[in-house]
C-alpha positions as CSV (number, residue, x, y, z in Angstrom):
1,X,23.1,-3.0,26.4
2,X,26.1,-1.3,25.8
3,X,24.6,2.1,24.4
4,X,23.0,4.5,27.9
5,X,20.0,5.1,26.1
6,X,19.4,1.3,26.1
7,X,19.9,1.0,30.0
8,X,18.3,4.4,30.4
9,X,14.9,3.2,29.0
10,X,15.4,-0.2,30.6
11,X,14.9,1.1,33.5
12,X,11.8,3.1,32.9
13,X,9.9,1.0,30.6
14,X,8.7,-2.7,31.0
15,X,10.2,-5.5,29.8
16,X,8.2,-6.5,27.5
17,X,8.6,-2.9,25.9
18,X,12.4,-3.2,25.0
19,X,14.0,-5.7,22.7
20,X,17.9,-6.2,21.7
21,X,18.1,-9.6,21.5
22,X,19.8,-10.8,18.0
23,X,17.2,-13.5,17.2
24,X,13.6,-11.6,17.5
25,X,15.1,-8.4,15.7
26,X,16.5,-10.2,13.0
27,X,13.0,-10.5,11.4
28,X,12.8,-6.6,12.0
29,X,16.4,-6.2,10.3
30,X,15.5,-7.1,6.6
31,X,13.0,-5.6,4.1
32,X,10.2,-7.0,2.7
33,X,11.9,-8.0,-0.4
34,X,14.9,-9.3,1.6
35,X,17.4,-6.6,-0.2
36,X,18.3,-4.5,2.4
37,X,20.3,-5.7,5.6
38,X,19.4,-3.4,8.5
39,X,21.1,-3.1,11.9
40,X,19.8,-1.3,15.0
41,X,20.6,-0.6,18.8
42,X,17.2,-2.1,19.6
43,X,13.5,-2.2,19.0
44,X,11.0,0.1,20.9
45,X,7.7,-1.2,21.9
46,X,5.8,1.5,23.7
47,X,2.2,0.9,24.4
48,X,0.5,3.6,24.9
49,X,1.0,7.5,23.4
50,X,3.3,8.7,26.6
51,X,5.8,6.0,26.3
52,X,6.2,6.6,22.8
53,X,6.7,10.3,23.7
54,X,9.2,9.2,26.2
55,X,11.5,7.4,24.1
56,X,11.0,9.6,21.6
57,X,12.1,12.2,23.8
58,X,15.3,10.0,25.0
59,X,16.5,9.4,21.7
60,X,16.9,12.8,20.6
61,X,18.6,13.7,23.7
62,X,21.1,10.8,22.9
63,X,21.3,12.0,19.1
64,X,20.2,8.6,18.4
65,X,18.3,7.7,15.3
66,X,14.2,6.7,15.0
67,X,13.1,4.4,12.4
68,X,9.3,3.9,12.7
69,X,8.2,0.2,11.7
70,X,4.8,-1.5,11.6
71,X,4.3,-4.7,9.9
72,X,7.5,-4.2,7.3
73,X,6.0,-4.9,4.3
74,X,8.0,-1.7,2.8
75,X,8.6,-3.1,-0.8
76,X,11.0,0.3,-1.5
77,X,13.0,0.0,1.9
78,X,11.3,2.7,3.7
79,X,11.0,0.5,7.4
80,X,14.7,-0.8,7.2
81,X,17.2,1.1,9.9
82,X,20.1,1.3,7.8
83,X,23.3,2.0,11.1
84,X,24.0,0.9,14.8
85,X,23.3,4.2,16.1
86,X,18.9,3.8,15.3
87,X,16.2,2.3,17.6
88,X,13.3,0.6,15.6
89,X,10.3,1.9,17.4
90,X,7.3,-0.5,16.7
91,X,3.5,-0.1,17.4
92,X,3.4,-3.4,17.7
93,X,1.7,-2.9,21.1
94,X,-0.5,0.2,20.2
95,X,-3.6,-2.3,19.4
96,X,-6.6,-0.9,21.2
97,X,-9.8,0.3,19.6
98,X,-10.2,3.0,21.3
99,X,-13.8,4.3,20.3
100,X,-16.4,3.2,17.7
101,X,-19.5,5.4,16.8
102,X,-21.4,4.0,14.1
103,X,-24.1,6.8,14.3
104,X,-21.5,9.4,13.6
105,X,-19.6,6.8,10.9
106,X,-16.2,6.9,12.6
107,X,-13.5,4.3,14.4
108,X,-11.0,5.4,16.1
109,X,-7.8,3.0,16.5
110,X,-4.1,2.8,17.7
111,X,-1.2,2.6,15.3
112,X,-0.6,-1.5,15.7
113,X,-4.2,-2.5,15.3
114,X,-4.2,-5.1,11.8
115,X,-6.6,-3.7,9.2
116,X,-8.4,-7.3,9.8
117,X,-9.1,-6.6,13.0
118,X,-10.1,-3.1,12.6
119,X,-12.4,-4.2,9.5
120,X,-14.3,-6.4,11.8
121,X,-14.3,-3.9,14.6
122,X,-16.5,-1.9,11.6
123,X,-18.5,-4.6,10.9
124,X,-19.6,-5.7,14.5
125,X,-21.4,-2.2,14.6
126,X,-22.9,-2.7,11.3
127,X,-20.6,-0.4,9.8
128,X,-17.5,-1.3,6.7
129,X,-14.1,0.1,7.0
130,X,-13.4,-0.2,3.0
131,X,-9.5,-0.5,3.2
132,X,-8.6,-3.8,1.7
133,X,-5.5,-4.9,0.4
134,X,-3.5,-8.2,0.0
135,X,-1.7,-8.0,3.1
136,X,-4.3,-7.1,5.4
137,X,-4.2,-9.9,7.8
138,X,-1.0,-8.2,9.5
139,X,-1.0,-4.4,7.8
140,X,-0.9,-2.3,10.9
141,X,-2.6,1.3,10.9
142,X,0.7,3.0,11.1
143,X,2.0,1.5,8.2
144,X,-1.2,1.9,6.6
145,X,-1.2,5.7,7.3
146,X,2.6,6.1,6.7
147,X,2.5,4.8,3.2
148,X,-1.2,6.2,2.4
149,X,-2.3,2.5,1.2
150,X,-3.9,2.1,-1.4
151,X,-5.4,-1.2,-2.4
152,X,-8.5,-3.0,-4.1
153,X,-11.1,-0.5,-3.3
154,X,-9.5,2.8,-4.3
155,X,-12.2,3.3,-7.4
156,X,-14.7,3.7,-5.1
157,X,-13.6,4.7,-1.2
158,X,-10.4,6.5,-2.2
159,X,-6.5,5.8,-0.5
160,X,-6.5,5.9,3.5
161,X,-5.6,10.0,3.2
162,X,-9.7,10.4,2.1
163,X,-10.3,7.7,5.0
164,X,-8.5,9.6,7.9
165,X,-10.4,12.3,10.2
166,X,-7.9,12.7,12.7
167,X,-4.5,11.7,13.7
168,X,-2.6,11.5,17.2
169,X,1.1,11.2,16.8
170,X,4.5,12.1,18.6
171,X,6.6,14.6,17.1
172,X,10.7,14.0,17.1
173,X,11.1,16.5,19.6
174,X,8.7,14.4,22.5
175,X,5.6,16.5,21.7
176,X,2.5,15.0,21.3
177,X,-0.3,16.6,18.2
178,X,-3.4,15.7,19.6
179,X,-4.8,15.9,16.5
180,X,-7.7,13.1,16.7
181,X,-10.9,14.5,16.0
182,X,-14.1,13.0,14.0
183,X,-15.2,16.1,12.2
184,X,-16.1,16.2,8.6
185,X,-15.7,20.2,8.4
186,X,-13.6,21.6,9.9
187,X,-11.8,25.0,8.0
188,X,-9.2,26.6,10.6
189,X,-6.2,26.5,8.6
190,X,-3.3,24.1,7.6
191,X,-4.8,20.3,8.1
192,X,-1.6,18.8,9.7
193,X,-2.9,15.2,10.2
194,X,-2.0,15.3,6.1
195,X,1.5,15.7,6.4
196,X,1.8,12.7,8.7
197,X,-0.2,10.5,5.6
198,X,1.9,9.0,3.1
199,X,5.3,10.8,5.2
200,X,6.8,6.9,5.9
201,X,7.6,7.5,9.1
202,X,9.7,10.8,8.7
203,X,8.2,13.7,10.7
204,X,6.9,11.7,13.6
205,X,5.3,8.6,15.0
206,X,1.4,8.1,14.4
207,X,0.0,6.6,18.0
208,X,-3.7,7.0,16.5
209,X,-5.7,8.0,14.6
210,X,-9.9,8.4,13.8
211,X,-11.0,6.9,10.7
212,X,-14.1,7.1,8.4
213,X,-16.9,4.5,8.3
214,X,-19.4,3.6,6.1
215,X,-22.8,1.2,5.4
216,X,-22.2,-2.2,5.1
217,X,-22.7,-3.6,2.0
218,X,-25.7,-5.4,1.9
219,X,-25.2,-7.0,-1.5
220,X,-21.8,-7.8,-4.2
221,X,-20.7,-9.5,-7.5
222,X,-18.0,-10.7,-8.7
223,X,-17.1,-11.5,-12.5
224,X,-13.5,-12.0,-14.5
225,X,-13.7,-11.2,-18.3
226,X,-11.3,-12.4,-20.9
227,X,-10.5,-9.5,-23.2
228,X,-8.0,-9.1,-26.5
229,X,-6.4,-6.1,-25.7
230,X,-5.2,-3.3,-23.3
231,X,-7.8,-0.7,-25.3
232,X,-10.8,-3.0,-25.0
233,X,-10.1,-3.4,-21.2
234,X,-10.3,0.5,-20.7
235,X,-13.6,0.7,-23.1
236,X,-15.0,-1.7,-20.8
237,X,-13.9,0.4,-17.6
238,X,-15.2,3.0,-19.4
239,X,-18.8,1.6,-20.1
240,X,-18.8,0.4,-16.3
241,X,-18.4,3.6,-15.0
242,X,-20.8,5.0,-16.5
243,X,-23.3,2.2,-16.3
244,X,-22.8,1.1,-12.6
245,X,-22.2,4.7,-11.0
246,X,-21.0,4.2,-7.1
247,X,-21.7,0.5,-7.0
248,X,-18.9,0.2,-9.0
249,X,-16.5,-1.6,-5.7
250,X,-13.2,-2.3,-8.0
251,X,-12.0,-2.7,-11.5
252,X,-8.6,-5.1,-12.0
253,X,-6.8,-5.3,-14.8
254,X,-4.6,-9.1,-15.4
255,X,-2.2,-9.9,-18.2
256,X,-1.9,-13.5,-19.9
257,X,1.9,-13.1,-18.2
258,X,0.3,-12.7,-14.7
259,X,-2.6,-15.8,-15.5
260,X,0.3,-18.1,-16.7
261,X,2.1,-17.2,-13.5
262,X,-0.6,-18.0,-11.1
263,X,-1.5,-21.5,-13.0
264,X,2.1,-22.9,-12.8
265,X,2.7,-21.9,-8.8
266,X,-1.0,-21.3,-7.9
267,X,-2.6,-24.4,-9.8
268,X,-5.0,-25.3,-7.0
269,X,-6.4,-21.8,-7.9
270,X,-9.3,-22.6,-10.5
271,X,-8.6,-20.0,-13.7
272,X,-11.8,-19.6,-15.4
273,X,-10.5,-19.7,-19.2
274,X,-9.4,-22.8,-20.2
275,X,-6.7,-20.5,-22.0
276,X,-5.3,-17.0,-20.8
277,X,-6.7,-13.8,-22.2
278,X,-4.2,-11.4,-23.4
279,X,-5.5,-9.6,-20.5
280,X,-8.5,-10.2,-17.9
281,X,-10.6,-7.6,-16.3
282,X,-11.8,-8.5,-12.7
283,X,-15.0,-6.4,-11.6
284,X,-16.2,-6.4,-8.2
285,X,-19.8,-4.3,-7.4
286,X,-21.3,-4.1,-4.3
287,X,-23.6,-1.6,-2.1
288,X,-27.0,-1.5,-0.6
289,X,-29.0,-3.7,-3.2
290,X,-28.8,-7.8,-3.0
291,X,-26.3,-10.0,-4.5
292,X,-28.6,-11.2,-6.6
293,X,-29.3,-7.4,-8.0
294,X,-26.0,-6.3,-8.7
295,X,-25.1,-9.9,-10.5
296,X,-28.4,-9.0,-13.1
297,X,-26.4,-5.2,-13.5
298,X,-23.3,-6.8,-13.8
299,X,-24.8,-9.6,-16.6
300,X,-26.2,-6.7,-18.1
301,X,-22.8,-4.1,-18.9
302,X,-21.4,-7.9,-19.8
303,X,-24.1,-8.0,-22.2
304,X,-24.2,-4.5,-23.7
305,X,-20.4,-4.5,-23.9
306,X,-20.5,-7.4,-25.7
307,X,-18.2,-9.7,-23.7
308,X,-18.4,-12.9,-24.7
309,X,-16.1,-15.2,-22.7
310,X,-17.2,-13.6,-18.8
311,X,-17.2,-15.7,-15.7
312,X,-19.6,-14.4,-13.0
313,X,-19.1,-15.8,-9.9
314,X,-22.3,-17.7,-8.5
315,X,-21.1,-17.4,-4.7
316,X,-19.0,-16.5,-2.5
317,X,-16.6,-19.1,-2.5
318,X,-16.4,-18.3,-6.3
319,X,-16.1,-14.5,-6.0
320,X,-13.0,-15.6,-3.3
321,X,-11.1,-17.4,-5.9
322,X,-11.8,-14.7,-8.9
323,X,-9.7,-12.6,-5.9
324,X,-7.5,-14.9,-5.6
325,X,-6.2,-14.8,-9.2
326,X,-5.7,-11.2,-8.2
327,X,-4.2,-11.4,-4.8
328,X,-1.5,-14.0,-5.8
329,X,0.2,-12.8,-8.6
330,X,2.8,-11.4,-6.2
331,X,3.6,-14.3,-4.7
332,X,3.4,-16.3,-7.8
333,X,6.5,-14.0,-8.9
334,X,8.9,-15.0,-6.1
335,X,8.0,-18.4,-6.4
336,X,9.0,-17.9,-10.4
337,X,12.8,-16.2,-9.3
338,X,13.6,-12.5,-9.5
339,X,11.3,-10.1,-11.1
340,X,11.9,-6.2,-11.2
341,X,9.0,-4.4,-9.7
342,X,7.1,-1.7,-10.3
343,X,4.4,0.9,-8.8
344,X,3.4,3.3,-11.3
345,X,0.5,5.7,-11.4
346,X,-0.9,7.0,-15.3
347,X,-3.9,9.1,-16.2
348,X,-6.5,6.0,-16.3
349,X,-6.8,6.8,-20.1
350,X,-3.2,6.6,-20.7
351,X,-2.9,2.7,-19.3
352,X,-3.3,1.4,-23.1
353,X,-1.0,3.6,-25.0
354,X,1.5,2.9,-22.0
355,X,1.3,-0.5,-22.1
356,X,1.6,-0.7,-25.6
357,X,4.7,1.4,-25.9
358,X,6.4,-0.3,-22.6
359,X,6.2,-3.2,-24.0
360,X,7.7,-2.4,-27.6
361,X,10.3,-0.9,-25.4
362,X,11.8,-3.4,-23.0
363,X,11.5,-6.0,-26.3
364,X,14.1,-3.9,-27.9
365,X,16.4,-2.8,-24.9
366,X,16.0,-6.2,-22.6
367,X,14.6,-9.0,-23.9
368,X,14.9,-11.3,-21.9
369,X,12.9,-9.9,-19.1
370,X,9.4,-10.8,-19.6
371,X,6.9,-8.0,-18.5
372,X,3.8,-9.3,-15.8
373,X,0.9,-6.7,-15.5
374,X,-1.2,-6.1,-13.2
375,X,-2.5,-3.3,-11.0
376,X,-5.8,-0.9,-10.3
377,X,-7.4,0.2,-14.0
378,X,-10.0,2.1,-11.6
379,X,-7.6,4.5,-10.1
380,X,-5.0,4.5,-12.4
381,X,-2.0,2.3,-10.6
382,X,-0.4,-0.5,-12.7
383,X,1.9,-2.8,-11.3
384,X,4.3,-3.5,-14.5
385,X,6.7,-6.1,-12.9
386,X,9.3,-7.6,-14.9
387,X,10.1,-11.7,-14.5
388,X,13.9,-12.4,-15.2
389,X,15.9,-15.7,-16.0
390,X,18.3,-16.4,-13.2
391,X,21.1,-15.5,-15.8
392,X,20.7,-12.4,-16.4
393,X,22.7,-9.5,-14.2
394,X,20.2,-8.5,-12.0
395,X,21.8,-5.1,-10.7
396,X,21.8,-3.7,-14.5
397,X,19.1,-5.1,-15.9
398,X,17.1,-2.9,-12.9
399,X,19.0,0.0,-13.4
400,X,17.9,-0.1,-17.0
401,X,14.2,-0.9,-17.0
402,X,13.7,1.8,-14.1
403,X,15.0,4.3,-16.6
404,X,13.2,3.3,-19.2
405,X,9.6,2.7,-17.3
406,X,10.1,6.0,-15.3
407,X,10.6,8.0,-18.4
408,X,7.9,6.8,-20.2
409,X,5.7,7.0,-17.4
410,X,6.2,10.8,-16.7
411,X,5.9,11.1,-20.4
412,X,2.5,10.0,-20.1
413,X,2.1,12.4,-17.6
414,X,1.8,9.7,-14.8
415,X,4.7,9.3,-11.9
416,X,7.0,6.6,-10.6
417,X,4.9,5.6,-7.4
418,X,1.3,5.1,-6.9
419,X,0.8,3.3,-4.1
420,X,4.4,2.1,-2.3
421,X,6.1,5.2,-1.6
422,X,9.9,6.3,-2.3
423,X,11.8,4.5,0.8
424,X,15.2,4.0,-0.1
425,X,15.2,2.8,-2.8
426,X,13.2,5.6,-5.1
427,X,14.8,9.0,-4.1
428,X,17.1,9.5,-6.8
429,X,14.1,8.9,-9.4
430,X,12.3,10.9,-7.3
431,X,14.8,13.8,-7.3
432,X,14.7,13.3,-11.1
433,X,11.7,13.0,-12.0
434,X,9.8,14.8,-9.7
435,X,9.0,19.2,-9.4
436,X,12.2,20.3,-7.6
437,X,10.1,22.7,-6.2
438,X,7.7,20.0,-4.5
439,X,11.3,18.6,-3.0
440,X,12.6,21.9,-2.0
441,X,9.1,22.2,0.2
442,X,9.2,18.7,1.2
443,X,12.8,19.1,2.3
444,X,11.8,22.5,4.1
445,X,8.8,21.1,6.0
446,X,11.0,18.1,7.1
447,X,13.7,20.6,8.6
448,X,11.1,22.5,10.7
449,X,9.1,19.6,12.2
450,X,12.8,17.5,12.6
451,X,15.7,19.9,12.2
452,X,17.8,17.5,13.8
453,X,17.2,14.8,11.1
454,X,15.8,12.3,14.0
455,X,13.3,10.1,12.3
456,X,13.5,7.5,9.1
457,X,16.5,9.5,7.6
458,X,17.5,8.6,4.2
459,X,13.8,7.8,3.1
460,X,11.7,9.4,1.0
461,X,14.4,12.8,1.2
């Protein structure tokens, strides 16, 4: 402990609430997509809201560095301390669920609590906390709330900024917002609790916060449809919409790219065509009818749209596994070797013409990189990832296809990020590509809540 503020909050915080040893922060030292190689004085684990306030406190009066960290799955660098002279503070032990009223539909829940748990908190009051996403057997609320997660069930519950109603959280200069309220209405003024969501970690250190509830779904159905073309998967999106109305859970879009993927490093996973659509549409429904209900008004928009190669799953163990051709296509891509990723978000009526014209693209300026697409047709967020033969130059090849896809993207009136935020690794395109303006005020609120540049520096600004 070479640096006083570690021996200075070693002696006012319990043992268990500082780490510096070399072999537990190593897993805290590299990103997500192991491409950044952080170092750090030490990781902070306050648990509770006034030691957090503390050693937020102590570090600014040390001029030392924060760098908020949850369950680093940053996939853009934003949770990596990049110099010696940072503290990781974790909410690792922020995990309590502080208050649950299912008449008034709200939870509320410290920053470390895993979206798992907090789902089943929900559901033991006979109440759904809709967040879902891949990784939510360790996401951590803070994360969740720094990055404004999106996930499966966007088309119908909206990103966890329509999910929050209040937020607690510890400002760089040691002050605490005691922002966590449950109310629905409330008009006095600026809502602050939003500039915390989807911030990464930059203006302060979310302890808490209340979140929105809602019926559990009595009843759901699951179906995967083979489909010839971009186009046809949007009419069908189109048709569901306005067929199905709220029931409507989540609408996934799956290229022949992605389906190949998951057969040769997913094979136990059961595909449902015995060859891969140029692209698959997964449809999930669910609400207050029975299973068996929504599968009849599924069958039915199968039937109208005429679909003729659909798999409706007949249980749950099915519906699981039509998921799981979803949920594993990211893994299926690091199994494959390095793949270029991106997070794009298009006017949902622009998806076709985008893919279309992205693909013509990259066929003419790298072709050996072989496009894998995936991503949210519901609420307009397209993974369009890009698989790579080990012998091509990484470093370049990235530098080109970001150019490319980010231009076409804003030319389609969409933007570079829907869903994973700008970290590190996405502020120059975002300086680029986005309203210098919007910057310029981004840039100004940042130097009035943290004028000394204290927390996350060098992400998102």
């Amino acid at each position: 402990m070479s640096h006083p503020l570690l021996a200075e909050l070693a002696s006012n915080l319990p043992a268990e609430a500082l780490i510096t040893s070399a072999e537990r922060l190593a897993p805290r030292l590299i990103d997500a997509r192991k491409r950044l190689q952080g170092q750090t004085l030490g990781l902070a684990l306050p648990s509770n809201t006034q030691e957090a306030a503390h050693i937020i406190g102590r570090c600014q009066a040390h001029g030392i560095t924060v760098v908020p960290q949850a369950g680093n799955t940053s996939l853009v660098g934003g949770a990596t301390p990049i110099n010696q002279t940072s503290l990781l503070l974790g909410c690792d032990r922020l995990k309590q669920i502080r208050h649950i009223d299912p008449i008034g539909y709200t939870l509320t829940a410290e920053a470390g609590c895993i979206l798992d748990d907090i789902r089943s908190s929900a559901e033991s009051t006979g109440r759904l906390f809709p967040l879902w996403l891949g990784s939510s057997g360790s996401a951590r609320l803070g994360g969740l709330i720094g990055t404004n997660a999106g996930g499966l069930q966007v088309q119908r519950y909206g990103n966890t900024r329509e999910l929050v109603l209040g937020i607690e959280a510890v400002l760089p200069d040691g002050r605490i917002f005691n922002g966590l309220h449950t109310l629905r209405k409330r008009n006095t003024g600026y809502d602050i609790k939003q500039l915390f969501i989807g911030a990464e970690g930059t203006l302060g250190f979310v302890t808490a916060a209340t979140l929105r509830l809602f019926p559990t779904e009595r009843g759901s159905a699951v179906a995967m449809v083979a489909l010839d073309s971009a186009e046809e998967v949007l009419a069908l999106f189109a048709q569901a919409k306005t067929t199905l109305g709220e029931v409507l859970t989540a609408f996934e879009m799956i290229d022949s790219e992605a389906l190949n993927l998951m057969a040769r490093h997913h094979p136990t996973i059961a595909q449902p065509f015995d060859t891969p659509p140029s692209f698959a549409a997964l449809i999930a429904l669910s609400g207050g009818e029975t299973d068996a209900v929504l599968a009849e008004r599924l069958t039915k928009l199968l039937l109208a749209a005429g679909c003729e190669d659909a798999a409706l799953a007949q249980d749950g163990s099915q519906a699981k596994a039509l998921w799981a051709l979803r949920e594993h296509i990211p893994s299926a891509q690091t199994r494959q070797g390095p793949s270029i990723k991106h997070d794009l978000a298009l006017p949902i009526s622009a998806i076709p013409a985008f893919v279309v014209e992205a693909a013509k693209l990259l066929a003419q300026r790298l072709p050996a990189a072989r496009p894998v697409v995936f991503g949210h047709v519901g609420d307009g967020n397209l993974h369009y990832n890009l698989s790579l033969p080990a012998s091509e130059d990484f470093a370049s090849s990235e530098t080109l296809a970001n150019q490319l896809l980010f231009d076409l993207v804003v030319r389609h009136g969409g933007d570079i990020s829907a869903e994973h935020g700008i970290g590190r690794l996405r502020i120059a395109a975002a300086d680029a590509n986005h309203d210098p303006v919007e910057r310029a005020l981004m840039r100004q609120i940042k130097a009035v809540i943290d004028p000394n540049g204290c927390f996350n520096p060098g992400v998102l600004l």
